[in-house]
N, CA, C and O atoms as a GROMACS GRO file, in nm:
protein
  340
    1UNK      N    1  15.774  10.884  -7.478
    1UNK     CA    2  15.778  10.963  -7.600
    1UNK      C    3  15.839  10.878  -7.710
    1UNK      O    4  15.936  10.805  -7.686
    2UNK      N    5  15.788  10.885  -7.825
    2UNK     CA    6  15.808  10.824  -7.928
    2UNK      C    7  15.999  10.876  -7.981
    2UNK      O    8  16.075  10.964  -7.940
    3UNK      N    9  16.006  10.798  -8.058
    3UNK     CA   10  16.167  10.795  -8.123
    3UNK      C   11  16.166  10.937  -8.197
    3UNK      O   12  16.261  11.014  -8.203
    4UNK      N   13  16.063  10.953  -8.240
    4UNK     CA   14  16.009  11.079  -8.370
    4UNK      C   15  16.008  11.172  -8.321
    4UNK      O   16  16.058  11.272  -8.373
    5UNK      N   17  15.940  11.174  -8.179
    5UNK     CA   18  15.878  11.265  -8.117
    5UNK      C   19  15.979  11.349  -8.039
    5UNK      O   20  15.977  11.468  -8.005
    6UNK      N   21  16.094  11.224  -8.014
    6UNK     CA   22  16.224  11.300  -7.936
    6UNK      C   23  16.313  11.385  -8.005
    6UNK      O   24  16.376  11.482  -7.965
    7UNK      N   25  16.303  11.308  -8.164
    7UNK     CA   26  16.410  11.419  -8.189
    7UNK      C   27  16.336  11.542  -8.240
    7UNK      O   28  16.398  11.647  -8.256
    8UNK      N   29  16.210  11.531  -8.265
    8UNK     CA   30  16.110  11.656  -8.321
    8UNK      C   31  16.173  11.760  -8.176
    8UNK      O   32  16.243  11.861  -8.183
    9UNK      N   33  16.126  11.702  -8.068
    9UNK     CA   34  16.158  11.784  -7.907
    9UNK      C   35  16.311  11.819  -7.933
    9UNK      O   36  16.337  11.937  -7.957
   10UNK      N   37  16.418  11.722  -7.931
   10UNK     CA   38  16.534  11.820  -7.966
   10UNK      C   39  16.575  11.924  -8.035
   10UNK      O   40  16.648  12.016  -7.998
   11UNK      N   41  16.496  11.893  -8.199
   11UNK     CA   42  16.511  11.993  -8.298
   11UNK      C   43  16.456  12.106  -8.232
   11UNK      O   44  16.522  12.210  -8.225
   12UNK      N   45  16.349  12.097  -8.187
   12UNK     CA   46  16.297  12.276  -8.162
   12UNK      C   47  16.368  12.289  -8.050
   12UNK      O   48  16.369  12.408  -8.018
   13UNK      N   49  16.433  12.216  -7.967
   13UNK     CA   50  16.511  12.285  -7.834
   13UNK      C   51  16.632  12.314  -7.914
   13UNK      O   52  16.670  12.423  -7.871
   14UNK      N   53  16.698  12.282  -7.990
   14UNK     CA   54  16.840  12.335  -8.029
   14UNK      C   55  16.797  12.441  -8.118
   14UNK      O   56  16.879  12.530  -8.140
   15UNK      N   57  16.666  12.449  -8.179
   15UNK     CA   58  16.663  12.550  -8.298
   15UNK      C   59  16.656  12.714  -8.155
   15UNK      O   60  16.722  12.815  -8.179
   16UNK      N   61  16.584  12.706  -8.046
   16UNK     CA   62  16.568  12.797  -7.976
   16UNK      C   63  16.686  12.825  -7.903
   16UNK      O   64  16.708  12.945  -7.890
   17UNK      N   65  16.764  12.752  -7.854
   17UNK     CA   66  16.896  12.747  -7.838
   17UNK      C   67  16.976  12.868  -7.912
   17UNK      O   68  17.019  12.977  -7.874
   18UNK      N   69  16.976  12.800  -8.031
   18UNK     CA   70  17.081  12.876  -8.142
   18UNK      C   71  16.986  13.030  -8.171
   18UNK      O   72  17.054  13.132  -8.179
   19UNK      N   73  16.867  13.042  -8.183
   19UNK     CA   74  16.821  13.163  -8.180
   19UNK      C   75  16.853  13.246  -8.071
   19UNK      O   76  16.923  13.347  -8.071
   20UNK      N   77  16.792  13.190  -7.978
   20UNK     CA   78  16.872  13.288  -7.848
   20UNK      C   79  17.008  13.328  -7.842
   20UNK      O   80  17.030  13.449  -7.845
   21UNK      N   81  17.137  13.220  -7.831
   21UNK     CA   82  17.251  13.227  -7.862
   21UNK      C   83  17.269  13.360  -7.963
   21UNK      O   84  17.334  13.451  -7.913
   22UNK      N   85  17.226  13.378  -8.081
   22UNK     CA   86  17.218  13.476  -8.182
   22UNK      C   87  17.190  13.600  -8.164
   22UNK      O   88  17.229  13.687  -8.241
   23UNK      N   89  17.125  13.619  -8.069
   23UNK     CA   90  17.065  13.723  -8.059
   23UNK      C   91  17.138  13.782  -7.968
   23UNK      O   92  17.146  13.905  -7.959
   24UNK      N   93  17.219  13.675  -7.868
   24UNK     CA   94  17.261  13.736  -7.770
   24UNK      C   95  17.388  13.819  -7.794
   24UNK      O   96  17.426  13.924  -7.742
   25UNK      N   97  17.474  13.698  -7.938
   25UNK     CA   98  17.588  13.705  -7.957
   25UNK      C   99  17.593  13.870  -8.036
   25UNK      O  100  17.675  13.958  -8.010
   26UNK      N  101  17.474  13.877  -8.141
   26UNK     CA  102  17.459  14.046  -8.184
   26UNK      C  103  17.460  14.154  -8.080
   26UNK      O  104  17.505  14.267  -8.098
   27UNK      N  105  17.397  14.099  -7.952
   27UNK     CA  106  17.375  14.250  -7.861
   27UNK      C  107  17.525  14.262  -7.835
   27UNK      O  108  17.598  14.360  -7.851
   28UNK      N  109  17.563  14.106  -7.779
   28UNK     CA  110  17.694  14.175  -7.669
   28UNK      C  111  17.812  14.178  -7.745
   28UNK      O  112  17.886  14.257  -7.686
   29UNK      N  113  17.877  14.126  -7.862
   29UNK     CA  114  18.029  14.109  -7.944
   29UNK      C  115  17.956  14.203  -8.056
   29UNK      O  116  18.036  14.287  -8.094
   30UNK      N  117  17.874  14.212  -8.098
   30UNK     CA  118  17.788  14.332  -8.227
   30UNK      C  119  17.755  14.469  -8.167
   30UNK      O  120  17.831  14.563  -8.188
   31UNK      N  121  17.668  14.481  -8.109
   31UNK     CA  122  17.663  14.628  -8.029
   31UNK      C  123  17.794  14.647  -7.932
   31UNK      O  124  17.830  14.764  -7.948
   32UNK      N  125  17.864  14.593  -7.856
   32UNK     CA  126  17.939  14.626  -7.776
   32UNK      C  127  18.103  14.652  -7.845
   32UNK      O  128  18.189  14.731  -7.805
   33UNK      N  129  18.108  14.576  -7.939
   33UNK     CA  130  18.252  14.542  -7.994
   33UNK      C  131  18.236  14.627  -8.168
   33UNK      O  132  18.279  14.740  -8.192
   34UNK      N  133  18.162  14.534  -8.273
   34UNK     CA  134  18.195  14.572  -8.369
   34UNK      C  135  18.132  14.686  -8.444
   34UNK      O  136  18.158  14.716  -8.561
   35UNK      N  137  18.041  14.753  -8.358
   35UNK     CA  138  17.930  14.810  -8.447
   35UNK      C  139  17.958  14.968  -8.347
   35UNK      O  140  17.903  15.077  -8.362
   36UNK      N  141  18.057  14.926  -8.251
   36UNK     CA  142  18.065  15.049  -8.088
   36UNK      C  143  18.032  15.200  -8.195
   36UNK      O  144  17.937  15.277  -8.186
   37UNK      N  145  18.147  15.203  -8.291
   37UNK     CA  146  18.170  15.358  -8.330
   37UNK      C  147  18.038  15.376  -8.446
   37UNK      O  148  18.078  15.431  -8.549
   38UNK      N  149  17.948  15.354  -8.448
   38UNK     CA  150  17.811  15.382  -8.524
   38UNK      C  151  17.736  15.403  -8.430
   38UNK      O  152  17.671  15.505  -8.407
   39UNK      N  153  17.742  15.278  -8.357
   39UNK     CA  154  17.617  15.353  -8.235
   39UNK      C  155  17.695  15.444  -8.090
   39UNK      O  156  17.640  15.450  -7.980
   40UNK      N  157  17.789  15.489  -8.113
   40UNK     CA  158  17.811  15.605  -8.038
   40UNK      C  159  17.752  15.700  -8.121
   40UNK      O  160  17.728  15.800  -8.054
   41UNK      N  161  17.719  15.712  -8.237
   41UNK     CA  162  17.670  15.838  -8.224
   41UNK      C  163  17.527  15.888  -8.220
   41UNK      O  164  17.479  15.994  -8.258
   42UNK      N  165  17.470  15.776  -8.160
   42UNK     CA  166  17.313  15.775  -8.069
   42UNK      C  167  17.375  15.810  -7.936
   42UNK      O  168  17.485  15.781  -7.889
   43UNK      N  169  17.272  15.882  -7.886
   43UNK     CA  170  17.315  15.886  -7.699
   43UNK      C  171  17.149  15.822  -7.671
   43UNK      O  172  17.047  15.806  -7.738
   44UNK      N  173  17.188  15.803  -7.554
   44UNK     CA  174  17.085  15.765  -7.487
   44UNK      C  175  17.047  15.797  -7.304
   44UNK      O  176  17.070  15.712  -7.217
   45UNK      N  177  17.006  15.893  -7.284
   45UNK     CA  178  17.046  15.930  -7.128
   45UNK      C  179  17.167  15.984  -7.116
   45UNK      O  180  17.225  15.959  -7.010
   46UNK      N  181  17.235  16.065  -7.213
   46UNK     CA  182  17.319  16.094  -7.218
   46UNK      C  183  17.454  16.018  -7.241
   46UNK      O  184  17.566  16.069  -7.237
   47UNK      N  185  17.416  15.869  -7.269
   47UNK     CA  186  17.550  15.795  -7.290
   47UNK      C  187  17.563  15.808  -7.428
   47UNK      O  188  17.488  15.879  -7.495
   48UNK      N  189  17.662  15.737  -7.479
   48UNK     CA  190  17.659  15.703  -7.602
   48UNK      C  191  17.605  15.540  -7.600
   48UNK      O  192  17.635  15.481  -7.497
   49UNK      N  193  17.519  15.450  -7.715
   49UNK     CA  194  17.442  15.381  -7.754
   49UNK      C  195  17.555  15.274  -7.759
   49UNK      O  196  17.526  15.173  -7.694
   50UNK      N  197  17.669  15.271  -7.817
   50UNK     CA  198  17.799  15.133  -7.821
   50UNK      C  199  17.796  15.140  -7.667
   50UNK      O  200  17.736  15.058  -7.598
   51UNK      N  201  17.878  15.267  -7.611
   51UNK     CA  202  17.916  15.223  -7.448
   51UNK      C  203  17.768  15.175  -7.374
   51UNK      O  204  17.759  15.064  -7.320
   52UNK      N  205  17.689  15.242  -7.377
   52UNK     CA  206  17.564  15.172  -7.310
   52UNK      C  207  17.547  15.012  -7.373
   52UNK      O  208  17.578  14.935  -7.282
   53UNK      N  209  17.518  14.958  -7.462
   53UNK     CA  210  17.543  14.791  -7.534
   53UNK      C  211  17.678  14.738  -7.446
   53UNK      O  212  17.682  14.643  -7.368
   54UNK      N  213  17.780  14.823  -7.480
   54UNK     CA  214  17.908  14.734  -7.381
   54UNK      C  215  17.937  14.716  -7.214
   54UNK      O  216  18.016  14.644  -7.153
   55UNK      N  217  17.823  14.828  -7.164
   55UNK     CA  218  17.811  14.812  -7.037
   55UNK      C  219  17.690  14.736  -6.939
   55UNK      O  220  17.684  14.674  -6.833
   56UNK      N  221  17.595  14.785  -7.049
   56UNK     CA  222  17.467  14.750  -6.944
   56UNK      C  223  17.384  14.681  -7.063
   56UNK      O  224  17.386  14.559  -7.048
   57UNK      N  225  17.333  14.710  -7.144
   57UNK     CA  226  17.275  14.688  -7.229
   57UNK      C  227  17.251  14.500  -7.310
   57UNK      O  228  17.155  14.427  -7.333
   58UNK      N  229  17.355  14.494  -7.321
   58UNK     CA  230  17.378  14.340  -7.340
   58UNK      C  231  17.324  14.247  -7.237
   58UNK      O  232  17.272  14.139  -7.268
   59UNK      N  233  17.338  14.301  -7.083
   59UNK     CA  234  17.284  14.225  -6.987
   59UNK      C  235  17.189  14.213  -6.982
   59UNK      O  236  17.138  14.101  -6.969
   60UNK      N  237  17.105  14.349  -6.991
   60UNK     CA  238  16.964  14.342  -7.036
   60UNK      C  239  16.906  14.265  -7.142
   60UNK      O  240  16.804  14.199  -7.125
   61UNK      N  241  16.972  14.272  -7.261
   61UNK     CA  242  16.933  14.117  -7.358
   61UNK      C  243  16.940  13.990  -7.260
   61UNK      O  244  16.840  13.920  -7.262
   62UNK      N  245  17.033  13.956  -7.186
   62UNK     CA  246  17.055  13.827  -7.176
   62UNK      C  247  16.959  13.795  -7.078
   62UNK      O  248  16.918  13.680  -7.064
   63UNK      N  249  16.926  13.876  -7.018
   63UNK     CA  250  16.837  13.862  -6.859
   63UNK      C  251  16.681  13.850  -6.923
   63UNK      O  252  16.594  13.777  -6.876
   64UNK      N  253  16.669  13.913  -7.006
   64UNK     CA  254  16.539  13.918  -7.116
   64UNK      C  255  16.550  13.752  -7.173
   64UNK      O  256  16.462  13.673  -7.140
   65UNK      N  257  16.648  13.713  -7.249
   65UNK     CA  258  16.613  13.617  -7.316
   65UNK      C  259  16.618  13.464  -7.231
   65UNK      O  260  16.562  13.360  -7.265
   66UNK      N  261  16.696  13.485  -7.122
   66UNK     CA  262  16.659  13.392  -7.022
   66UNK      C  263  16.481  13.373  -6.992
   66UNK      O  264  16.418  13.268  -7.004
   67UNK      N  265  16.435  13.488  -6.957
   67UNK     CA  266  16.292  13.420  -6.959
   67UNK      C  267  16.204  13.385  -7.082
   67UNK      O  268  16.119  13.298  -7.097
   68UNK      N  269  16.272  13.516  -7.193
   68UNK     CA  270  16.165  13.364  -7.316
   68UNK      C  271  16.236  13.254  -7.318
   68UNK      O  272  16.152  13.164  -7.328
   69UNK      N  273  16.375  13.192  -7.315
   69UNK     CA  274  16.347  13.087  -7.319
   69UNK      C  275  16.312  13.014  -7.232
   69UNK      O  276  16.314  12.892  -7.250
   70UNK      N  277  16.261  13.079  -7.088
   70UNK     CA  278  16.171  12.987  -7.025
   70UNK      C  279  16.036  12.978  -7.068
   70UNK      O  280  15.982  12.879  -7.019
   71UNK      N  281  15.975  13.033  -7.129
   71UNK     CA  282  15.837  13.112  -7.156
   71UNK      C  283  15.812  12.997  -7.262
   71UNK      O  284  15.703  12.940  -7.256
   72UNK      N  285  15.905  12.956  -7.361
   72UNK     CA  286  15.917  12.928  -7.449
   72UNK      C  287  15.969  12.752  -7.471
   72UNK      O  288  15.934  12.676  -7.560
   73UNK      N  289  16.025  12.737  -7.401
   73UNK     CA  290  16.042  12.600  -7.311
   73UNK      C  291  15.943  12.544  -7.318
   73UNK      O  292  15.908  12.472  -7.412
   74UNK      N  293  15.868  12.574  -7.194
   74UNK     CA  294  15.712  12.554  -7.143
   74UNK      C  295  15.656  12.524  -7.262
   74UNK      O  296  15.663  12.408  -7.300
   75UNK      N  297  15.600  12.606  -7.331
   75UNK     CA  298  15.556  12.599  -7.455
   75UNK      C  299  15.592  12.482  -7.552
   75UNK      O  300  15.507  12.421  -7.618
   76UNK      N  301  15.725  12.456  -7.554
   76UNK     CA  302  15.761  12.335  -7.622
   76UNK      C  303  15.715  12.229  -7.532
   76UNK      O  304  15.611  12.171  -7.565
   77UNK      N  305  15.758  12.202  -7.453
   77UNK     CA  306  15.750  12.132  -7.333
   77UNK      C  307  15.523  12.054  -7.326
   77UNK      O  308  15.465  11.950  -7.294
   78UNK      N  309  15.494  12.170  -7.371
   78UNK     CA  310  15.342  12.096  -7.373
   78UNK      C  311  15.333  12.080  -7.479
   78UNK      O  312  15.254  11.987  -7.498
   79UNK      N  313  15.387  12.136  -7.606
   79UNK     CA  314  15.356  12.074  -7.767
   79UNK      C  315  15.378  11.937  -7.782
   79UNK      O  316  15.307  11.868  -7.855
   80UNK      N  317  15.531  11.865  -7.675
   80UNK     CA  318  15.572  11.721  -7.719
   80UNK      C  319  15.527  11.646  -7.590
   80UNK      O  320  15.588  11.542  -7.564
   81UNK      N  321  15.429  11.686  -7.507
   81UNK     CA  322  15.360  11.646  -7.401
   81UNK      C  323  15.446  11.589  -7.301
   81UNK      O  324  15.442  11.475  -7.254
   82UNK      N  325  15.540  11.698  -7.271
   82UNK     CA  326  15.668  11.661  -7.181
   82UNK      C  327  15.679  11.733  -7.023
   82UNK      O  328  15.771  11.719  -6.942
   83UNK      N  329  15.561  11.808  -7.009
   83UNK     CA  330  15.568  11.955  -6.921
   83UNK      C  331  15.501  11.902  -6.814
   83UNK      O  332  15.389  11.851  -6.806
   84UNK      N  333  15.621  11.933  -6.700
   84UNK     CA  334  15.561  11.908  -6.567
   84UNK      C  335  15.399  11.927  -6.512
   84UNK      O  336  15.323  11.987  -6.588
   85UNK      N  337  15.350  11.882  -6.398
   85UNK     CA  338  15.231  11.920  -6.388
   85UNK      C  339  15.239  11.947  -6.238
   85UNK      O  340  15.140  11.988  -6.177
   0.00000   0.00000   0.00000
């Protein structure tokens, strides 16, 4: 792989990085922590919407975004012609 080509491949691996990171950091310290007493007053299955984010909910983001960024990997991974065969 070219000099260009590597850091082109880093840039989009750190840019997906930090997106994921972001997203994760809103579900679980944003829904769970700072945002709890707004979204308690959603229920959901009878919970309230903060305690569901601070219990279960966040995991579910993270377990989710583990596979796009595998999904998404891949994807990079054949754009900079780097992907296993």
């Amino acid at each position: 792989m070219q000099h260009n080509n590597r850091k082109a491949y880093w840039r989009a691996n750190l840019r997906l990085v930090a997106g994921c990171l972001a997203i994760w950091f809103l579900c679980s310290y944003g829904c769970g922590i700072l945002f709890v007493e707004q979204l308690n007053t959603i229920r959901i299955g009878g919970f309230k919407l903060g305690f569901w984010f601070a219990q279960q909910g966040s995991i579910y983001v993270f377990v989710a975004l583990i596979f796009f960024y595998a999904w998404r990997m891949n994807r990079i991974d054949k754009q900079f012609d780097v992907h296993e065969e």
